[in-house]
C-alpha positions as CSV (number, residue, x, y, z in Angstrom):
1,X,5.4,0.2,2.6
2,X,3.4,3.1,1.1
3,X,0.1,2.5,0.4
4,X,-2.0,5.4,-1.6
5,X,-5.6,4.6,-0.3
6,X,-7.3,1.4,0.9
7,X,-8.9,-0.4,-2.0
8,X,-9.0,-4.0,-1.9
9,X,-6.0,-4.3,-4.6
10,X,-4.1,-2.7,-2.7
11,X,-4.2,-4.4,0.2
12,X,-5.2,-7.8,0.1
13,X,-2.0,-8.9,0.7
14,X,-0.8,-7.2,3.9
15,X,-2.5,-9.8,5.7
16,X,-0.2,-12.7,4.1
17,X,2.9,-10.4,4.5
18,X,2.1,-10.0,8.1
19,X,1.6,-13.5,8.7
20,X,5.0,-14.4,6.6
21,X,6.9,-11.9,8.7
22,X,5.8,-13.3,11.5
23,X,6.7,-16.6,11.3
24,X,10.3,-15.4,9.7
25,X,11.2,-12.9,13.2
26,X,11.4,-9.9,10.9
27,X,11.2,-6.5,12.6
28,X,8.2,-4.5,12.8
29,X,7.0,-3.3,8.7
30,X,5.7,0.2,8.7
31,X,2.9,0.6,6.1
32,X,2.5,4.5,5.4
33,X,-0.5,6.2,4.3
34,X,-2.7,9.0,4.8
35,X,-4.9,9.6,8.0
36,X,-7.9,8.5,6.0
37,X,-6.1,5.1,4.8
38,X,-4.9,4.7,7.8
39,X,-7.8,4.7,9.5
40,X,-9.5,2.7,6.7
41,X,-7.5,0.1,7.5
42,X,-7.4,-0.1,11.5
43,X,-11.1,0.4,11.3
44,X,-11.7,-2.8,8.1
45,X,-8.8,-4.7,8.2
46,X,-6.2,-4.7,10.8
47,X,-9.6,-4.8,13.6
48,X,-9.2,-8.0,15.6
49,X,-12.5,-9.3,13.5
50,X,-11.3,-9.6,10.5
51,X,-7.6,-10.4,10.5
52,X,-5.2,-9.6,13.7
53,X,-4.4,-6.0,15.2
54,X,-1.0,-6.4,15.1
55,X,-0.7,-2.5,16.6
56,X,-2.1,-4.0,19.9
57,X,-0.5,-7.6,20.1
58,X,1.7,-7.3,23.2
59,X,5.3,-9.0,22.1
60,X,4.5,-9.6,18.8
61,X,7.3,-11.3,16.8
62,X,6.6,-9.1,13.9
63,X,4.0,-5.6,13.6
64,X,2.8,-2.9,12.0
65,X,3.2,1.0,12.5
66,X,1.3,2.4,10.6
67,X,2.1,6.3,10.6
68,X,-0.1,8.9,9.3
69,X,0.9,11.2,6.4
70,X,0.2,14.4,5.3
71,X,-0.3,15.5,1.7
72,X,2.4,17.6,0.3
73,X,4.7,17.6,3.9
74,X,7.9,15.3,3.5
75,X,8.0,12.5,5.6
76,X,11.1,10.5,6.6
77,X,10.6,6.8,7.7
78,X,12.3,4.5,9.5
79,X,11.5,0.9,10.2
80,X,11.3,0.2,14.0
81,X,12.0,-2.6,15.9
């Protein structure tokens, strides 16, 4: 998943899809995005406060990798598992 930068419609709904996956044993989801998004995120949403790291959950049935891209260098992605 690709996301362009970290306003709420954007993604509101990677908490539901994290909790869907989850209960469904589907392999880690990678959500791309810049350094800044990505860090927008860890920092706001995917914190432990507000909704689950899923980054740090030990054994997780289902997380997120959330690698960091930069502008204008072509990135390949591979889901992980």
């Amino acid at each position: 998943m690709l996301v362009s930068h970290a306003h709420l419609d954007h993604i509101r709904d990677l908490a539901t899809i994290a909790d869907n996956r989850a209960q469904s044993k589907c392999p880690t989801l990678v959500v791309a995005g810049t350094a800044q998004t990505i860090a927008i995120l860890k920092k706001h949403f995917f914190n432990g406060l507000l909704w689950p790291d899923f980054t740090k959950i030990p054994n997780a049935k289902s997380r997120y990798h959330l690698p960091r891209l930069r502008p204008e260098v072509v990135t390949i992605l591979r889901a992980t598992r």
